[in-house]
N, C-alpha and C positions, 0 to 999 in steps of 0.2 A: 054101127061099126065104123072104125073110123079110119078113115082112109089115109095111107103114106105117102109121101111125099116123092115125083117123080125122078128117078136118079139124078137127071139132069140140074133140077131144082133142089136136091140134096148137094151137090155140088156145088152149086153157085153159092148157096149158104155157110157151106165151109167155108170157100175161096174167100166172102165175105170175113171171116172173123177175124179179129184181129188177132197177132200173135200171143196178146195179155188172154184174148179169151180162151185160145183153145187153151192156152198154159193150165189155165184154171177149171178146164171142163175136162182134161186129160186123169185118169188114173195114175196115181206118180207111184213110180217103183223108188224112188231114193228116202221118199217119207209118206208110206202107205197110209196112214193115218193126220187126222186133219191137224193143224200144228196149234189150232188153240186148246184141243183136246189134249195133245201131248203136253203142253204149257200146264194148262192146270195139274194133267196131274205130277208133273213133277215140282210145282211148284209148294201144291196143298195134298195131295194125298198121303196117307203113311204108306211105309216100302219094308219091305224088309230083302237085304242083299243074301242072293242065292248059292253067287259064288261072282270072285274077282280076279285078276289076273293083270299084272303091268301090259299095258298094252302094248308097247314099244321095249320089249328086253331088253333089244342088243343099243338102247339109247342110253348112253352113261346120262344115271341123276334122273332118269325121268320117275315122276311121280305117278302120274296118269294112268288109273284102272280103268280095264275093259271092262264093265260090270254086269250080272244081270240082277235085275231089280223086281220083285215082286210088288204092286200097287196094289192095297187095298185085297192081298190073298187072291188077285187075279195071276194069268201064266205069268211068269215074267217074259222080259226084254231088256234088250242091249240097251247100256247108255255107258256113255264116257263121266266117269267122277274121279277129279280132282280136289284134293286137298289143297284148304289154305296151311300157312303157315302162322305159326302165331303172329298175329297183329295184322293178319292177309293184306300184306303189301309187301313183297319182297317181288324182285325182277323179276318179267315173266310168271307169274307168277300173282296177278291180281284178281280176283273174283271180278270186280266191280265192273272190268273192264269187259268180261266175258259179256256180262247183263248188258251192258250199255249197248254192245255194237248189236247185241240183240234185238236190245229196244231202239234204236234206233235205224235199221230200218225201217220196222216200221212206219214212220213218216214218205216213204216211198216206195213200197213194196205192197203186194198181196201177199197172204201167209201160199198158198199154192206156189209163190216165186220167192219164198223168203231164201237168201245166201246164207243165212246162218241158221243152224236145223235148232228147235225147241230146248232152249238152254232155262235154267233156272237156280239158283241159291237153295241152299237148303242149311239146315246142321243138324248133326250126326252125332250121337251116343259115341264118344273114344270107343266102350268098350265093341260096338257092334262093326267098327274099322281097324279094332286093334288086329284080328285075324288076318287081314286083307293087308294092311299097310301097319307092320311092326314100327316104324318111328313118327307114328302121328302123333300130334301132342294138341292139347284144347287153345282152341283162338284165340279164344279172350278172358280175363281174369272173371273168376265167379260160376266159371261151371264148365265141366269136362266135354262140351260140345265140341264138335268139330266145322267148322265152315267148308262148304264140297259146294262146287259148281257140278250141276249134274248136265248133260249135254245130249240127245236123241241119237243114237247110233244109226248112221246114215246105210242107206241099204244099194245093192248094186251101183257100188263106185267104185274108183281105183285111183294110185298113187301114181302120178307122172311128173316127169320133170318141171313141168309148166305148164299148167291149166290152157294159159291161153296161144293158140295157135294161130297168126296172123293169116294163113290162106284159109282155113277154115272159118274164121271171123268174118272174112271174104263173100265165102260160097253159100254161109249157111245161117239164115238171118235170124232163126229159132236160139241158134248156138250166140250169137251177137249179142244178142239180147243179153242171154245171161249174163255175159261175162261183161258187158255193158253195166249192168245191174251190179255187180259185185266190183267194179273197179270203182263206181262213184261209191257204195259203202269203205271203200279199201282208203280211198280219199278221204274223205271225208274225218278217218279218225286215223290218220296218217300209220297204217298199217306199216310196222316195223321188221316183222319178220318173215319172209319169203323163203323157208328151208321149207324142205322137202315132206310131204304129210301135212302141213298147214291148211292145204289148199287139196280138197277132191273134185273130181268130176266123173259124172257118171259114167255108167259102160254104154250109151245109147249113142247108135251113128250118128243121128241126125238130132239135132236139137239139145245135144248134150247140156244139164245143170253143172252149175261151178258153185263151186261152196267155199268156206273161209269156216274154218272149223278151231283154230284157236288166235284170238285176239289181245292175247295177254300182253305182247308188246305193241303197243299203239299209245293215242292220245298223247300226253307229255313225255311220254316213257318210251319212245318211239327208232332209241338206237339200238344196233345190234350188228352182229361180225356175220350175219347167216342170211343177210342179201335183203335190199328194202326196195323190191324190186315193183311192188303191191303200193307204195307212198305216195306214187303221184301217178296221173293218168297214161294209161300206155296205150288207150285208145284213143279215137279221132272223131268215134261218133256213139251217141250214146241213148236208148230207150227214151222215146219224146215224150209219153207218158212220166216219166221217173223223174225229167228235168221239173214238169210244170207243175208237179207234186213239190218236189222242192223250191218251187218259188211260192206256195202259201206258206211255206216257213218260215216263223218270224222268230225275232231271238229269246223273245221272252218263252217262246212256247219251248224251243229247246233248254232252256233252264229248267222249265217247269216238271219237263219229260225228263230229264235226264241229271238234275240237280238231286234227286231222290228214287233210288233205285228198288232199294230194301231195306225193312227196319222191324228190327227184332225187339222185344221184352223177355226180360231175365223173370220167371215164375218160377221157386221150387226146384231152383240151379238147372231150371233148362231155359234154351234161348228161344221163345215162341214168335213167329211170324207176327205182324201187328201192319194195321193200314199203315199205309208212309204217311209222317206228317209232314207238320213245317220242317224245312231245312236248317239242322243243328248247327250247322258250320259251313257256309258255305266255299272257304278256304281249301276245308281239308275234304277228304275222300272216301277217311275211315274214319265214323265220330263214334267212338265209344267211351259207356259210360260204366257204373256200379249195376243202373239198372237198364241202359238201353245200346242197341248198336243200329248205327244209322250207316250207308253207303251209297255213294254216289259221286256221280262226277264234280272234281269242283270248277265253282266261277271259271279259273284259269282256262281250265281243259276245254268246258264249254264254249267259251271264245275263242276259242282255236277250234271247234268244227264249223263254229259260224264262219269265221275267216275262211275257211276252207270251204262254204260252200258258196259266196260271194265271189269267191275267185273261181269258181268252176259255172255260174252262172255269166260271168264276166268272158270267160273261154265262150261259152254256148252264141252270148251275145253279139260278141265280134266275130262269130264264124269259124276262129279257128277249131269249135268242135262242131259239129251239124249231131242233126237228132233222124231218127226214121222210126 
């Protein structure tokens, strides 16, 4: 039988971990389920929608359904899906960008701390969105698909004026972290719109998660009238793990990550998922063709997160930011 461990020596071993590990050994109520699990399946499983509803009513224009999605004939769950528009690039309004800032934590993040909850690309049968969302119309010339960013509907959060609170960032190093965590992504892809709902945080006293829940104004597309408050650093000190993560970053590997997002094959007028290949255009964003659609950041945009993360490694270096 095997013996526990004497309180005292349970305690010392907590006090020991570091704030990345307990993050990561914790049960999270914001995303009960592990985020590469959610990943796939909204990435590759079939769904079928149960019921939808505009998430935001009283938002003139918003597009954005509440949805619940059924996977593979399991219960369903909440997710946020959004429609593109034909040729999904209109303001606000990019898929590409949703995926990118997704995939691009990654390079600094655990999925247990990711800022951006389990997002994914998909397309959709018009007729199976025509009930939910009466003016959709198909993305791309050759088939009545629809392009939806599907997004993991985050659990025990809420809407406040501003994620982040300077004395609480102060007192409470759990809560720092995060919001640590989510200001170099906010960085990094010059995050353009700071209105209200963009940005949750959990209902938990201590330690609260901050999220970044729609990225559609960023990157080159980065202006907007509803505050770019998220654009440049609003903090002083920032997760040491996170910085030294971003210094194996090299630029080629961000092109590589992020020059090829997702890419579709036209089969029998529907748009099938296919491996990403070589990058068709590395100019544009949206390479669509008769038979294929490619998306991804282009060259330009990608040299603008580099830039942005040179100058925030350059901050770290000269002290004006410190790490803990």
């Amino acid at each position: 039988m095997r013996r526990s461990l004497p309180r005292r020596a349970t305690a010392l071993l907590v006090a020991s971990m570091s704030l990345a590990a307990l993050a990561a050994a914790a049960q999270d109520l914001n995303v009960p389920r592990p985020a590469d699990e959610l990943e796939r399946e909204l990435t590759t499983e079939p769904f079928r929608i149960t019921a939808a509803e505009i998430s935001r009513p009283k938002a003139k224009g918003d597009i954005t359904l509440k949805a619940e999605l059924s996977f593979s004939g399991e219960a369903p769950y909440r997710v946020k899906l959004r429609r593109a528009e034909p040729g999904a690039e209109d303001f606000n309004n990019r898929p590409r960008y949703d995926l990118a800032a997704y995939e691009l934590q990654k390079l600094f993040l655990d999925p247990p701390e990711f800022v951006v909850p389990p997002t994914a690309l998909r397309f959709v049968p018009l007729a199976e969105l025509r009930p939910y969302a009466p003016e959709a119309k198909p993305t791309f010339r050759g088939s009545d698909d629809v392009l939806v960013v599907l997004q993991y509907w985050l659990q025990e959060v809420k809407v406040i004026a501003d994620v982040y609170d300077a004395a609480r960032f102060a007192a409470d190093d759990a809560y720092a972290r995060h919001i640590g965590q989510l200001n170099v992504l906010t960085l990094l892809i010059e995050h353009g719109d700071s209105n209200v709902g963009n940005f949750l945080i959990s209902r938990a006293e201590q330690g609260a998660r901050v999220f970044s829940i729609d990225n559609g104004v960023a990157f080159a597309f980065n202006e907007s009238d509803r505050g770019q408050l998220w654009k440049s650093l609003r903090v002083n000190r920032l997760p040491a793990d996170a910085v030294e993560r971003l210094r194996a970053v090299t630029e080629d590997e961000l092109h590589r990550r992020l020059g090829v997002l997702a890419e579709w094959r036209l089969a029998d007028g529907r748009w099938i998922a296919a491996t990403p290949g070589e990058n068709l255009a590395p100019a544009r964003g949206v390479r669509a063709s008769k038979e294929a659609v490619q998306l991804g950041l282009t060259k330009s945009e990608i040299n603008g997160v580099w830039r942005q993360l040179q100058r925030l490694l350059k901050d770290v270096d000269s002290g004006k930011v410190t790490t803990f």
